[in-house]
C-alpha positions as CSV (number, residue, x, y, z in Angstrom):
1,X,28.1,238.9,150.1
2,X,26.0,236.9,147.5
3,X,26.8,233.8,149.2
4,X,28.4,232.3,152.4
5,X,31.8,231.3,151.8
6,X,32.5,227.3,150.3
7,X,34.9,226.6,152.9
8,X,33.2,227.5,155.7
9,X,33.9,223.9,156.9
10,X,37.4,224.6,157.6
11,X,36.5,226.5,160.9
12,X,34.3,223.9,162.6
13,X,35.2,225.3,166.0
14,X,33.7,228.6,165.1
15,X,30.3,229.4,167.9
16,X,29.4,232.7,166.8
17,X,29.1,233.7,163.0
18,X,27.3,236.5,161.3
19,X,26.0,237.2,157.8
20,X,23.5,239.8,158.8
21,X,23.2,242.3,155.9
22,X,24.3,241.5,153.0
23,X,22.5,239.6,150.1
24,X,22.6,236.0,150.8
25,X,19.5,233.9,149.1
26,X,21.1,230.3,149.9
27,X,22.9,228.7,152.9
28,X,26.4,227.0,152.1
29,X,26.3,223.3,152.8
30,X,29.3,223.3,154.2
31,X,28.0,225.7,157.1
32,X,26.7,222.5,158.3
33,X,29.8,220.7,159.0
34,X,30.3,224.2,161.8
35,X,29.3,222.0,164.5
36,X,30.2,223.9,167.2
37,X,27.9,227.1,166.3
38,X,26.0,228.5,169.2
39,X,24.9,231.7,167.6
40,X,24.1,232.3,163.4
41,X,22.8,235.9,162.3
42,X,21.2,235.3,159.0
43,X,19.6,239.0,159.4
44,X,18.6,241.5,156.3
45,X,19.4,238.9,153.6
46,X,17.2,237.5,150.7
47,X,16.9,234.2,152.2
48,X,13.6,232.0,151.6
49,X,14.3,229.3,152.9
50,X,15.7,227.5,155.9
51,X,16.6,224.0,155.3
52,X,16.1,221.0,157.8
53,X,19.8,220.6,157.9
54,X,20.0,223.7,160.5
55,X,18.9,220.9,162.6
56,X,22.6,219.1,162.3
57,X,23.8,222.5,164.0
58,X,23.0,220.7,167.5
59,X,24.3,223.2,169.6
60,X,22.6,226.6,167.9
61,X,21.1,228.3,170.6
62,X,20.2,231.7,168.6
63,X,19.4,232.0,165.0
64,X,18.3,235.2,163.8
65,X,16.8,235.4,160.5
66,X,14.9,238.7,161.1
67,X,14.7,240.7,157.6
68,X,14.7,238.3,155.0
69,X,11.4,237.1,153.2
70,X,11.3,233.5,154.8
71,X,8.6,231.4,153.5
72,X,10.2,227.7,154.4
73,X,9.7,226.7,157.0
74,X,6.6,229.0,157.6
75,X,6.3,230.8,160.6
76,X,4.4,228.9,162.7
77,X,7.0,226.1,162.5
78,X,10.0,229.0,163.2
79,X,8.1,230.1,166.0
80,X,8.2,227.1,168.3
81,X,12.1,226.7,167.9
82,X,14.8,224.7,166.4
83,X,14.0,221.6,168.2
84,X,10.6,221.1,165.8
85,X,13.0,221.4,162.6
């Protein structure tokens, strides 16, 4: 997968969702309306970038974004949580 799927927003009840390896560089804006997502595996993509709206995911517990080349937010920042997002 280049990119997560558009509709996306059509499974809000969904709690655990995976992406790991494949060849995403962008998150779907509608992942955000997947309120109900405990547990996101971003790993081995070509992500850059997490955007602040991760932070609308109130219940995401686990996000794994090991194996992509993440330079926003920077480490640091990643490090001390969700919650600082």
């Amino acid at each position: 997968l280049e990119a997560m799927p558009a509709f996306m927003d059509s499974f809000p009840c969904l709690r655990d969702v995976s992406f790991a390896n494949n060849s995403l560089t962008v998150f779907a804006p509608s992942i955000f309306k997947c309120i109900m997502i405990e547990n996101l595996n971003i790993r081995g993509n070509r992500l850059t970038e997490i955007p602040p709206e991760i932070a609308l995911l109130k219940k995401l517990s686990v996000l794994d974004y090991r194996d992509n080349a993440i330079i926003f937010p920077p480490e640091d920042i990643l490090s001390q949580g969700l919650t600082v997002m």
